[in-house]
N, C-alpha and C positions, 0 to 999 in steps of 0.2 A: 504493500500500500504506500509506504513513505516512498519507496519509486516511482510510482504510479503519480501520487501527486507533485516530487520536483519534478517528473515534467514534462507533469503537464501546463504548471509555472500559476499566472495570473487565471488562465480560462480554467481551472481548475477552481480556484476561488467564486470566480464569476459565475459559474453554475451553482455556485452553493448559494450565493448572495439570489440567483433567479428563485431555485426552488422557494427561497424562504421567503421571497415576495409572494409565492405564489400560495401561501398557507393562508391568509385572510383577505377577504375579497371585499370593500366598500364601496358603494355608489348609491349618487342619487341622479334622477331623472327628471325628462322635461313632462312628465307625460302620458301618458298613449292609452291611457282609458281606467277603468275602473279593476282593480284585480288584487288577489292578496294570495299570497303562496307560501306554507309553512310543508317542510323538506326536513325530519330528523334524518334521512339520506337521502340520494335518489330514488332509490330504491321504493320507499314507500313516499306519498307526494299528496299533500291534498290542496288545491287550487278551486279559489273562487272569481269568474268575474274573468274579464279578458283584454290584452292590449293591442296594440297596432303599432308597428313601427316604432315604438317606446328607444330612445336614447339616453341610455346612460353615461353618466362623467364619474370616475373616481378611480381606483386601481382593480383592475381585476384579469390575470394572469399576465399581469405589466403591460395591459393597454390601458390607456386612460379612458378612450370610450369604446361603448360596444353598444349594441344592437337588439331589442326583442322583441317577440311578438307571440304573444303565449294566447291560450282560452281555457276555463274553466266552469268548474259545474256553473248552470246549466247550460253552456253553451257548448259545451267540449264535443258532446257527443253528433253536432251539427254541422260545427263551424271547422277547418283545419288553418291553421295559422298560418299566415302567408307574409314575405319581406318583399316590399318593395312593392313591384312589378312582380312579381311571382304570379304566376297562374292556380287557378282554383285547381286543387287536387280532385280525382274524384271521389265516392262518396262510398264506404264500404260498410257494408253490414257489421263487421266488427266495431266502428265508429257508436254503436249502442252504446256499448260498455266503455267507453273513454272518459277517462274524467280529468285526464289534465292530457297538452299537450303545446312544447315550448319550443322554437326557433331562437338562437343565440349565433350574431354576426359579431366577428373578431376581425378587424381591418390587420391588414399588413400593414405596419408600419415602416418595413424597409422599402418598398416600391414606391414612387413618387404618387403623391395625391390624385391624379387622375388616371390611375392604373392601375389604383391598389385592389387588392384581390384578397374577396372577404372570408375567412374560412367561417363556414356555418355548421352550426350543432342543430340536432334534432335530436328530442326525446318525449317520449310519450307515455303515458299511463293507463291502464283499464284496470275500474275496479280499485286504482288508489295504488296500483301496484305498476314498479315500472316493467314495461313491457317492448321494449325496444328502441329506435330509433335509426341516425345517420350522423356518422363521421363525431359519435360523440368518443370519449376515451374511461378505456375500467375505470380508471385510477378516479375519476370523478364520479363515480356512482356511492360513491360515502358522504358526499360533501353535505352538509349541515344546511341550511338555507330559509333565512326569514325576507318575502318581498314583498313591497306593500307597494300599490296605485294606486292615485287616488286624482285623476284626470288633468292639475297642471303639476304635478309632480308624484316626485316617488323615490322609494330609498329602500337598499337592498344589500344584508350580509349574509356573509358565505363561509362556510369554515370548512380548509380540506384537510382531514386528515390521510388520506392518500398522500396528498401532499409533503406533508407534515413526515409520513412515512421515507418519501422519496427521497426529503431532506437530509434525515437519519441516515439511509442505503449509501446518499449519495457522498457519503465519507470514505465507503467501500469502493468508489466507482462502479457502482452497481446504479442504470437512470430506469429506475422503475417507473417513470411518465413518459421516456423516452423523450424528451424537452433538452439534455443537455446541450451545448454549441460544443461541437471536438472544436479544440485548441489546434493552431493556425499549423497546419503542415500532418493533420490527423484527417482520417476520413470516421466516419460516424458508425461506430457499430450498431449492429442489431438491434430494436428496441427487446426488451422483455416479451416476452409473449402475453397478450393481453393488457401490454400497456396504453394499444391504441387500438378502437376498436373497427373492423372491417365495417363498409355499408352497413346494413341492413333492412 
């Protein structure tokens, strides 16, 4: 390990300084409708009430803003959440049983402002239970989560202990979120298996 880390030098630190930003998440919002969402993980989720377009401002996995656009009971089972211009999904018989369902846009910050390119989270719930999704990652399926809307504003924490995990690991050189930058003249190993997770 003490090899591992001289040298890997400064980007060794720096990934440790990322993880640990990345363990509590604050913001508040301009917005985007009426909704409140209490998450003791992803895993189990209960969502009332729905937003549009919602922009957040504060720190949350070291962007300052991001993106949402969730719906909940009683709307869940009807409506599916759409960014932007997105097009209406169509409408599936499992949709009964949905009772929460969230879109989360992360701009790139390294590409210049009119090319940035937004990686987007999907996740969904039936039943209060999570039930799948798109391009979200394991490592966030623990995360702790209180978020309130309430039409010109809104405010939203987030606690990962995935994170919080990855923190610890990441003494080992072990990037259980698969998030670290390799250090300048490194190519980037493997993530963990399940640290990011495929479609679905």
């Amino acid at each position: 390990m003490a090899i591992a880390v001289a040298g890997s030098g400064c980007g060794y630190l720096e990934n440790r300084a990322r993880d640990l930003g990345h363990i509590v998440s604050v913001g508040v919002s301009d917005g985007g409708g009426i909704a409140a969402r209490v998450a003791p993980t992803r895993l189990l989720t209960l969502e009332v009430g729905g937003r549009r377009d919602e922009t957040c401002y504060g720190l949350r996995r070291l962007k300052l803003h991001w993106g949402e656009s969730s719906w909940g009971l009683p709307f869940s089972w009807a409506w599916t959440p759409r960014l932007g211009k997105e097009p209406f999904r169509e409408w599936l018989w499992s949709d009964i049983f949905r009772t929460s369902h969230a879109k989360l846009a992360f701009p790139d910050l390294e590409k210049p402002t009119g090319s940035r390119i937004e990686t987007v989270e999907e996740i969904h719930h039936h039943v209060f239970v999570f039930s799948g999704g798109e391009d979200f990652r394991i490592v966030d399926l623990f995360d702790l989560e209180a978020n309130l809307s309430a039409l010109i504003g809104g405010v939203q924490v987030v606690v990962s202990p995935g994170e919080l995990l990855d923190f610890f690991l990441g003494f080992t050189t072990l990037d259980l979120a698969g998030d670290d930058i390799p250090a300048r003249g490194e190519t980037r190993e493997p993530a963990p298996e399940g640290a990011e997770s495929p479609s679905a």
